[in-house]
C-alpha positions as CSV (number, residue, x, y, z in Angstrom):
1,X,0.0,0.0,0.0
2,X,2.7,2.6,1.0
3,X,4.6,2.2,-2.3
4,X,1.8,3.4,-4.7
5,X,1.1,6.4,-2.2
6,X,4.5,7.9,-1.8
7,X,3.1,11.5,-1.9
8,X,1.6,10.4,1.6
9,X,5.2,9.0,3.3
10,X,8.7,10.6,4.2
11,X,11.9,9.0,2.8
12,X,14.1,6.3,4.8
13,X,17.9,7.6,5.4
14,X,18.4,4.8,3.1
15,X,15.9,6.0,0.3
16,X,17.2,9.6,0.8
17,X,20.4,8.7,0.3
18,X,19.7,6.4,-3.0
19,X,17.5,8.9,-4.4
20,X,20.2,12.0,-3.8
21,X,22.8,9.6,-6.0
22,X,20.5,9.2,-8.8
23,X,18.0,11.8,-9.1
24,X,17.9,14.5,-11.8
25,X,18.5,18.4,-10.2
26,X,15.6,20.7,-11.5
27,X,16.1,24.1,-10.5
28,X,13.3,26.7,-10.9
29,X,13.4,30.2,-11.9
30,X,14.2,32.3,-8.6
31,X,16.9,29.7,-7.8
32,X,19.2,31.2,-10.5
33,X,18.1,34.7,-10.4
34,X,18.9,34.6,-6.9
35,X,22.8,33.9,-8.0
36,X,22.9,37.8,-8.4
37,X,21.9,38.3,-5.0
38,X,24.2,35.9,-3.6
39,X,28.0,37.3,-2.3
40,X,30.3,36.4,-4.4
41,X,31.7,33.2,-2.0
42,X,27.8,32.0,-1.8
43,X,27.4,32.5,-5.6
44,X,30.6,30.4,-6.6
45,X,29.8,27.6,-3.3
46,X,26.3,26.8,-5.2
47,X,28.2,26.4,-8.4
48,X,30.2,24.6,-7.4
49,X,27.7,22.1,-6.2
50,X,25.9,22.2,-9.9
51,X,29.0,21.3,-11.5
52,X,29.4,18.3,-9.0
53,X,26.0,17.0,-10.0
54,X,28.0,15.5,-13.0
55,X,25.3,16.8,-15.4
56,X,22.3,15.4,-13.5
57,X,20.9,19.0,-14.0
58,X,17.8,20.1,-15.7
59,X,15.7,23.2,-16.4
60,X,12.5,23.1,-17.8
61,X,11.8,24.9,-20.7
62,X,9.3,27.4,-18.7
63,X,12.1,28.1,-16.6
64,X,14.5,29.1,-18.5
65,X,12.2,31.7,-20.9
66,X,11.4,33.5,-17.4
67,X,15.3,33.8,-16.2
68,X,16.2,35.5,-19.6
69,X,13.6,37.0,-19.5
70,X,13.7,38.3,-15.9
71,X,17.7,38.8,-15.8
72,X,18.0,42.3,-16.5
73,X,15.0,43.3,-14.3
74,X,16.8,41.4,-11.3
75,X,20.5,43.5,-12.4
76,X,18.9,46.9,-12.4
77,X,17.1,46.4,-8.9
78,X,20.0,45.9,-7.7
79,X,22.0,48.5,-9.5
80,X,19.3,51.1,-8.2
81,X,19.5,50.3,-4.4
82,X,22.7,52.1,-3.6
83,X,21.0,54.9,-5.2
84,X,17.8,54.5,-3.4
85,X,19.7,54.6,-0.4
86,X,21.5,57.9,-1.5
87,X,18.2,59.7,-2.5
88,X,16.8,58.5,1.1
89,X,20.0,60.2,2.7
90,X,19.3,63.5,0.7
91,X,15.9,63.9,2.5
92,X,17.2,62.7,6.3
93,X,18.7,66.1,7.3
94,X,15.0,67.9,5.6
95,X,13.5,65.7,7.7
96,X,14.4,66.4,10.7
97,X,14.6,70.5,10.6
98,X,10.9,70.3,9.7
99,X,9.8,68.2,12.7
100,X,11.4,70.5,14.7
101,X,10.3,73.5,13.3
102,X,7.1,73.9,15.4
103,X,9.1,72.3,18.7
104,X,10.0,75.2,20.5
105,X,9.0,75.2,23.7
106,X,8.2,72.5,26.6
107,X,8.8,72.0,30.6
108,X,11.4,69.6,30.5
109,X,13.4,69.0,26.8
110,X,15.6,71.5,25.4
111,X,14.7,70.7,21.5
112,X,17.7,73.1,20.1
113,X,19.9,70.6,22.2
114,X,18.6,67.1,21.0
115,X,17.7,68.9,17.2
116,X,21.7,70.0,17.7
117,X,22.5,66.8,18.8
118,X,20.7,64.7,15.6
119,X,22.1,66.7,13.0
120,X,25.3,65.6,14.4
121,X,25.0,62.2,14.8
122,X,23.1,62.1,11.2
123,X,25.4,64.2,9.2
124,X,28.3,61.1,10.6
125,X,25.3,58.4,9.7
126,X,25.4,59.7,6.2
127,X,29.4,60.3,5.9
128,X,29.9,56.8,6.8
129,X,27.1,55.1,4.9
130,X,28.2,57.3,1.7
131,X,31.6,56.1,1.7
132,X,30.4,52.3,2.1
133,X,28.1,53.0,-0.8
134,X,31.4,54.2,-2.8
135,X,33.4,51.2,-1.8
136,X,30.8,48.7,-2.6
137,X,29.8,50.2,-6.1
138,X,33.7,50.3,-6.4
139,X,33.7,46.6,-5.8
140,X,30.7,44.9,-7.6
141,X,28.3,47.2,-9.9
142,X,30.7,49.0,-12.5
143,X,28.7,47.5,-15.6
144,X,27.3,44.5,-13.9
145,X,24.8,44.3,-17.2
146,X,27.5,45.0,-19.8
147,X,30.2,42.9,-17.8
148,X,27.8,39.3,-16.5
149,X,30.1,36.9,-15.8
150,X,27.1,34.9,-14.5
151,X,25.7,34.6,-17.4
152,X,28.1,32.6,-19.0
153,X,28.4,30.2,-16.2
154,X,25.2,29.2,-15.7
155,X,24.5,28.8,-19.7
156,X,27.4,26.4,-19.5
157,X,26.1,23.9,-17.0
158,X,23.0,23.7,-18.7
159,X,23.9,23.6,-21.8
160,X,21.9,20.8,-23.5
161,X,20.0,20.7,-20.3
162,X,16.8,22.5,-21.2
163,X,13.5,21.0,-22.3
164,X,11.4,21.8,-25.5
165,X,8.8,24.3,-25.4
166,X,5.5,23.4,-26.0
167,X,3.5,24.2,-29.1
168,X,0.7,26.9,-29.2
169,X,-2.2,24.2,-29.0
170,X,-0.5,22.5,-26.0
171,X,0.1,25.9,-24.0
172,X,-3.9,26.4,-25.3
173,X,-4.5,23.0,-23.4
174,X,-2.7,23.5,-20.6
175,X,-4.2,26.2,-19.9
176,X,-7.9,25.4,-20.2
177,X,-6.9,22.4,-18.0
178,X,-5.0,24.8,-15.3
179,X,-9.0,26.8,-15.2
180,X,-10.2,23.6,-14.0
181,X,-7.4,22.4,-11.4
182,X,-7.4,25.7,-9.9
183,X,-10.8,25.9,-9.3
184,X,-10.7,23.2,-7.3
185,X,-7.2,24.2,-5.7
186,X,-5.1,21.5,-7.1
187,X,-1.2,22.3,-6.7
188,X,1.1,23.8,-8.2
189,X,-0.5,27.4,-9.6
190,X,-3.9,27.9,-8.4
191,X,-2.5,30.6,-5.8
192,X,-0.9,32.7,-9.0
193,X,-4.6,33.4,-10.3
194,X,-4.1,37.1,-9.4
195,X,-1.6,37.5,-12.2
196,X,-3.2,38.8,-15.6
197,X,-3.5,36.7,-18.3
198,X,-2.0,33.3,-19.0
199,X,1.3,34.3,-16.5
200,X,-1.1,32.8,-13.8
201,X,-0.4,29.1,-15.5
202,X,3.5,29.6,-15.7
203,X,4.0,27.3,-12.5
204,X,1.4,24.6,-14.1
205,X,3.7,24.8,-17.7
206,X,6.8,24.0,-15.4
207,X,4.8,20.9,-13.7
208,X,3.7,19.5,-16.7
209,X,7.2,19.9,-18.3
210,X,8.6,18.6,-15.0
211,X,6.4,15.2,-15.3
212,X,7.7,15.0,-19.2
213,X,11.1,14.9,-18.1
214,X,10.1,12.0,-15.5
215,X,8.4,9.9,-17.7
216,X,11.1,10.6,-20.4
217,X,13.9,9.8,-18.0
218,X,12.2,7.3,-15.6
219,X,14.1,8.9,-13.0
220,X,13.7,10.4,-9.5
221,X,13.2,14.2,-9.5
222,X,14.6,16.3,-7.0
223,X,13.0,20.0,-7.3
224,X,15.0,22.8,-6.2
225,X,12.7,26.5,-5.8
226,X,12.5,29.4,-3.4
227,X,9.2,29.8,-3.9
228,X,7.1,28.9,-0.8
229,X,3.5,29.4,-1.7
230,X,1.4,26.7,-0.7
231,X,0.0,25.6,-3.6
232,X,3.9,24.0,-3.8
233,X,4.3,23.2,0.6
234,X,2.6,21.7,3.0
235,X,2.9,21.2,6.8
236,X,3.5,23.6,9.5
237,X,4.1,27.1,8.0
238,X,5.1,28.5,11.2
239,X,8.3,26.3,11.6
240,X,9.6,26.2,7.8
241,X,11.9,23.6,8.1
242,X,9.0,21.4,8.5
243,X,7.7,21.9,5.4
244,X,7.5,18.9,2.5
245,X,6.1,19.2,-0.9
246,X,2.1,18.9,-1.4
247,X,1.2,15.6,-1.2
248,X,-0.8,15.7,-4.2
249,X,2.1,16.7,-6.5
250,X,4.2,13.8,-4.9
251,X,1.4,11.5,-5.7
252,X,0.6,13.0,-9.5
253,X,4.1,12.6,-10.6
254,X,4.5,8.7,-9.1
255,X,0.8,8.4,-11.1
256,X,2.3,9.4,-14.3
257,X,5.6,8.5,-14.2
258,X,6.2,5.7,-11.2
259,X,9.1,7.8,-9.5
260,X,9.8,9.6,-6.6
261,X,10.0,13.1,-6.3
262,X,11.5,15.4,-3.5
263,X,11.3,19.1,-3.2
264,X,13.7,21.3,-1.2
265,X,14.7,25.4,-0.8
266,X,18.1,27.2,-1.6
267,X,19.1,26.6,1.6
268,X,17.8,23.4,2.5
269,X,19.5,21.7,-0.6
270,X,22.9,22.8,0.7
271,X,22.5,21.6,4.0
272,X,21.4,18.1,2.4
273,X,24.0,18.6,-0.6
274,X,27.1,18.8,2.6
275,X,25.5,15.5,4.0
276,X,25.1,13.6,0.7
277,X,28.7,15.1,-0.8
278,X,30.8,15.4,1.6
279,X,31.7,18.4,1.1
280,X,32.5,21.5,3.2
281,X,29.9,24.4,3.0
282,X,29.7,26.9,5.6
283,X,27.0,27.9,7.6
284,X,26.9,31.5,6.8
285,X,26.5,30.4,3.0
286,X,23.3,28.6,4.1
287,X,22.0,31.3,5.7
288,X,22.5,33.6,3.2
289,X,20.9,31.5,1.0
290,X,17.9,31.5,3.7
291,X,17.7,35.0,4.0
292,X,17.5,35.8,0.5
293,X,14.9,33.6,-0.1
294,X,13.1,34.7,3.3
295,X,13.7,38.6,2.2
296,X,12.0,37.5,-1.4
297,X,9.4,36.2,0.5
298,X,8.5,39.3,1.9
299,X,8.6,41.8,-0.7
300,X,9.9,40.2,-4.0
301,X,12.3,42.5,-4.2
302,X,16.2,41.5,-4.7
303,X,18.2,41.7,-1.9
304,X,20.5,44.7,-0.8
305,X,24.1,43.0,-0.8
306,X,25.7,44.9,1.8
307,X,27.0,42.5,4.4
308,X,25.1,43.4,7.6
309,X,28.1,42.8,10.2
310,X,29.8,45.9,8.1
311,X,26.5,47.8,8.7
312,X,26.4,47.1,12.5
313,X,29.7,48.0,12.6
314,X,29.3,51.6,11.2
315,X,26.3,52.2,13.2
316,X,28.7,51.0,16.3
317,X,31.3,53.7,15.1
318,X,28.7,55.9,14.9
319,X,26.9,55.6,18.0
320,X,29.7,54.3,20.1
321,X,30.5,57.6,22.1
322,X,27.6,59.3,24.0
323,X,27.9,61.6,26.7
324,X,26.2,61.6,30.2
325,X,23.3,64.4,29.2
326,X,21.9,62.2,26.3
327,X,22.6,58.9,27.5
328,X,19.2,58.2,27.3
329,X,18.5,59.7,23.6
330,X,21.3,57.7,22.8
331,X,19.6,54.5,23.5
332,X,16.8,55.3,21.3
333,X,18.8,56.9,18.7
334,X,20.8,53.4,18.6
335,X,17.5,51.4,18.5
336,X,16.4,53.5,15.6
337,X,19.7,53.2,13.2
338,X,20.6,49.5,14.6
339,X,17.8,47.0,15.3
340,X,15.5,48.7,13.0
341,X,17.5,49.1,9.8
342,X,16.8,46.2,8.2
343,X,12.8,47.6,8.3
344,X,14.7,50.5,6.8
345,X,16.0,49.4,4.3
346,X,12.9,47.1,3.5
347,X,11.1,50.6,3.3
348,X,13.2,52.1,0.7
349,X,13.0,48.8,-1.6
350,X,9.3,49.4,-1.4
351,X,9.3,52.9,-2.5
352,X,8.0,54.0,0.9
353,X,10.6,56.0,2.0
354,X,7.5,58.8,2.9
355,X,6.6,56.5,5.3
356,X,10.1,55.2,6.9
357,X,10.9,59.0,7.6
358,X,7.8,59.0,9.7
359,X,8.0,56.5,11.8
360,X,11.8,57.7,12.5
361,X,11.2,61.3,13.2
362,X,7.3,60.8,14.1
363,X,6.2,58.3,16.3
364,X,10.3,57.1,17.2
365,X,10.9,60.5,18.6
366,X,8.0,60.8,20.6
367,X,8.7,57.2,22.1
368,X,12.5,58.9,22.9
369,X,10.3,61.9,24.5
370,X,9.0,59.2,26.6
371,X,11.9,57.9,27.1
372,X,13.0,61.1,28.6
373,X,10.0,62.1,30.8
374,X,9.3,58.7,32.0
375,X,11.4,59.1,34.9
376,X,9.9,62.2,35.9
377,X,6.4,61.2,35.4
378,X,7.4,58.2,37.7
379,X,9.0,60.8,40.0
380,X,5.0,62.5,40.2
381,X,3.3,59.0,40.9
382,X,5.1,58.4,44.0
383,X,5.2,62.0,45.5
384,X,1.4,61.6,45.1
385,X,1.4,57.9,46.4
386,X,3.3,59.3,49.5
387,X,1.0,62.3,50.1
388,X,-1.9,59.7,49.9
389,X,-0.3,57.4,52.7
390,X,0.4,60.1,55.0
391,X,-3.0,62.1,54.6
392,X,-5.1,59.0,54.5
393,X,-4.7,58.3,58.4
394,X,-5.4,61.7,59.5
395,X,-8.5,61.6,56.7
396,X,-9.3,58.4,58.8
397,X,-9.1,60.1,62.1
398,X,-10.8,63.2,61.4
399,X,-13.9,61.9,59.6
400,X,-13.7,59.4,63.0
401,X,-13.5,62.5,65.1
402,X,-16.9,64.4,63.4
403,X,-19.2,61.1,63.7
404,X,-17.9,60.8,67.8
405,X,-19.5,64.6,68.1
406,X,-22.7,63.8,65.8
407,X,-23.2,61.0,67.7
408,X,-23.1,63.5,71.6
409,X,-25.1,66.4,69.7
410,X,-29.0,65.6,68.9
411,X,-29.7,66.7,65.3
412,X,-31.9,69.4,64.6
413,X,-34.9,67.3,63.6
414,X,-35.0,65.1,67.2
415,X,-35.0,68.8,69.2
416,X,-38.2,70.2,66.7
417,X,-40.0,66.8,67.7
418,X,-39.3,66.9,71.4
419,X,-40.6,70.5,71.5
420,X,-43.5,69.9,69.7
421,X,-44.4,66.7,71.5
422,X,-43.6,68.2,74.7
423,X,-47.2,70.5,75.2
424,X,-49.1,67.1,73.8
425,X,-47.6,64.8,76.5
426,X,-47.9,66.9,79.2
427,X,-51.7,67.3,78.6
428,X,-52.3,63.1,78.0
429,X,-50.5,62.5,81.3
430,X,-52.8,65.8,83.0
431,X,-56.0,64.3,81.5
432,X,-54.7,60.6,82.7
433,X,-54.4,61.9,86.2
434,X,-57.9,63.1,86.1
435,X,-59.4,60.2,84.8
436,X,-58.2,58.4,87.7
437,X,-59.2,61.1,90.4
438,X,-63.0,61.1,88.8
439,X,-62.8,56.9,89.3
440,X,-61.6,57.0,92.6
441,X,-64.2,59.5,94.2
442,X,-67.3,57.1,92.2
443,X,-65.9,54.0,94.3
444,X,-66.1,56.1,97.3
C-alpha cells in the first residue's frame, strides 16, 4: 500500500540517500536569479555544487524563458539600491529640521539641544554610509549588465539541459486544464490566479514539463525553488523547516511516471547537498541563501548585498560615544539606526521611503520623548502615592473624630419633635391623672 502512495510517506535515510545519488536536479526560476543576489563566495559555493552533479541537471523549458527573460530586471534592482539609499539620505537632514520646526518650547526637553545633537550624529550616519556605498559600487556594480560573468556560467552547466517548449495548442491546453485544477485548488498554480492573463499558469507549464522529463527519463526528481507558496508546501508554516512538498504533487508525478519526487529550498538543498557530498559548505553560506529567499518572500524585491556585520559596525562607530546628558537619547537613537535598519532598508525597496521617515522622526521621537520624561512622570506617581499614605490616616481620624460629636449632639430634627411633643404629653399625662381622680371619688 505505501509504495503506490509515496506523496503520503517521508523517505528512509536509506531512500534519501539512493534517491540523492541518482535523481535529476531541476532548479526553478528564482533559484538562478537569486545567483545575483548571492555574495560572491555563496554565488561560486552553489556552483560549485551544480558542477558536482556530474550533469544530472535540468531546467525546464518554462524556466529558462522566465530567467532571460527576468535577468536584467533582477541586475537593475540591484543596481538602483545604492542609489535609493542615496536619494533616502538626501531627505534625512529635511526631515528632521521640519519636525522640529514647530518644537520650541516644553517644561522639560531643550529641543535646540537634541535637534543639535541629531544633526550631528546624522550628518556622521550619512558620511559613513556614503563612503560604504562608494566602496561597494567600487567593488561589484561597474557595468554589472555589460560585464555578466554569470551569465556565462550558468549557460554552461545547462547547456543541452533544457527541455522543448511546447507548441501553441499545447500551451492552449494547458491552460484550459490549469482553469479547471485551480478551481478546485489542485497544486502547483492555483494561488498565481491574481496574475493577468496566461502568467497565472506559468507554475502549471513548469509541472507539466517537470512530469515529461520524468516519464522521459524514468528517473527520480529532485526540485529545487525558493518559492514557498502553498500551492507548492505543505505542513506547519510556522516552523519552515518542516515543510514537504504537497502531497498531491508527490502522488501526481508517481501516477504518471512511477518515480519519486523530493522538493527542497536554496538553503535546505545545501544543508542536504554537505551531507550527501561530503563536502565542506559553511553555515553562513546557508544562511545567506535562507535569508534571501526569506527577504524574497516578503517583498519580492532582490536583496541589498551589503553584508550586515559591516552595517552594524558603522552604526557602532557611529553611535559608540555618547555623553552623560543624552545617554538616554542615545539609546533610542541606537535602536532606531541598529535594530530597526533592516525595516529601513525594507522601506526604501518598497518605494515607501514617505513612510520610513515618519516613523523615524514621528512616532520614534516621541517614544525617545517618553523615554526622557518617564522618569519624571514616575517621579509624580510616587510624591502623590506618599501624600496619599500620609493624609489618609489623619482623613481616617478626622472623619472618626466628626461622627464621635454627631453621635453627643441631637440633630436638629429630634430637638423640633421633642418641643413639639412636649405640650401634647404633658396634657395626656394631666387628662390621665384626672381620669383616675373622677374613678376613685365614684368608688367612694
Amino acid at each position: 500500500m505505501k509504495k503506490h502512495f509515496p506523496g503520503y510517506h517521508s523517505c528512509s535515510e536509506d531512500k534519501l540517500k539512493e534517491l540523492w545519488d541518482t535523481a535529476i536536479f531541476v532548479f526553478d526560476t528564482n533559484i538562478l536569479l537569486h545567483l545575483y543576489e548571492y555574495s560572491e563566495t555563496s554565488r561560486n559555493e552553489l556552483l560549485t555544487i551544480f558542477n558536482k552533479l556530474n550533469g544530472r541537471v535540468w531546467l525546464p523549458h518554462q524556466v529558462a524563458s522566465e530567467f532571460y527573460k527576468d535577468r536584467e530586471n533582477v541586475i537593475h534592482k540591484i543596481d538602483n539600491v545604492a542609489d535609493d539609499i542615496k536619494k533616502f539620505l538626501e531627505g534625512l537632514e529635511k526631515s528632521v529640521k521640519q519636525f522640529f520646526k514647530d518644537k520650541n518650547q516644553h517644561p522639560y526637553i531643550k529641543f535646540d539641544d537634541i535637534q543639535s545633537f541629531m544633526d550631528q550624529k546624522i550628518k556622521s550616519l550619512i558620511r559613513e554610509t556614503r563612503k560604504k556605498l562608494d566602496n561597494y559600487s567600487e567593488k561589484r556594480h561597474q557595468s554589472m549588465l555589460a560585464n555578466d560573468t554569470l551569465l556565462p556560467q550558468i549557460e554552461q552547466i545547462f547547456d543541452e539541459k533544457i527541455g522543448e517548449s511546447y507548441s501553441r495548442e499545447e500551451l492552449f491546453k494547458i491552460y484550459e486544464i490549469g482553469k479547471l485544477r485551480y478551481a478546485d485548488n489542485i497544486p502547483p498554480g492555483y494561488k498565481d490566479t491574481s496574475k493577468n492573463g496566461i502568467g497565472q499558469f506559468g507554475d502549471l507549464v513548469l509541472w507539466f514539463q517537470i512530469i515529461d522529463v520524468a516519464k522521459q527519463k524514468k528517473t527520480p526528481i529532485i526540485f529545487v525553488t525558493d518559492d514557498t507558496k502553498e500551492d507548492w508546501w505543505e505542513g506547519n508554516r510556522e516552523k519552515k523547516d518542516r515543510l514537504r512538498p504537497r502531497s498531491q504533487l508527490s502522488q501526481e508525478i508517481y501516477n504518471e511516471a512511477k518515480v519519486n519526487f523530493l522538493m527542497y529550498h536554496a538553503d535546505s538543498f545545501l544543508q542536504y547537498a554537505r551531507k550527501y557530498f561530503d563536502t565542506r559548505i559553511d553555515e553562513s553560506i546557508i544562511n545567506e541563501a535562507r535569508q534571501v529567499r526569506e527577504n524574497d518572500e516578503k517583498s519580492n524585491i532582490p536583496t541589498f548585498y551589503l553584508q550586515t556585520a559591516q552595517i552594524d559596525q558603522a552604526m557602532q562607530a557611529i553611535w559608540g560615544s555618547q555623553t552623560a546628558q543624552f545617554a538616554q537619547i542615545d539609546q533610542v537613537m541606537q535602536a532606531i539606526f541598529d535594530s530597526q535598519i533592516n525595516q529601513m532598508m525594507q522601506a526604501i525597496f518598497d518605494s515607501q521611503i514617505n513612510q520610513v521617515m515618519q516613523v523615524i522622526f514621528d512616532s520614534q521621537i516621541n517614544q525617545m520623548i517618553q523615554e526622557v520624561i518617564k522618569p519624571i512622570s514616575e517621579k509624580r506617581t510616587q510624591i502623590n502615592q506618599a501624600i496619599q499614605e500620609v493624609i489618609k490616616p489623619i482623613s481616617e481620624q478626622i472623619a472618626q473624630g466628626v461622627q464621635a460629636i454627631f453621635e453627643l449632639i441631637p440633630s436638629p430634627t429630634e430637638q423640633i419633635a421633642q418641643e413639639f411633643t412636649k405640650p401634647i404629653s404633658e396634657s395626656k399625662e394631666q387628662m390621665t391623672q384626672e381620669t383616675q381622680h373622677i374613678k376613685n371619688s365614684d368608688s367612694e
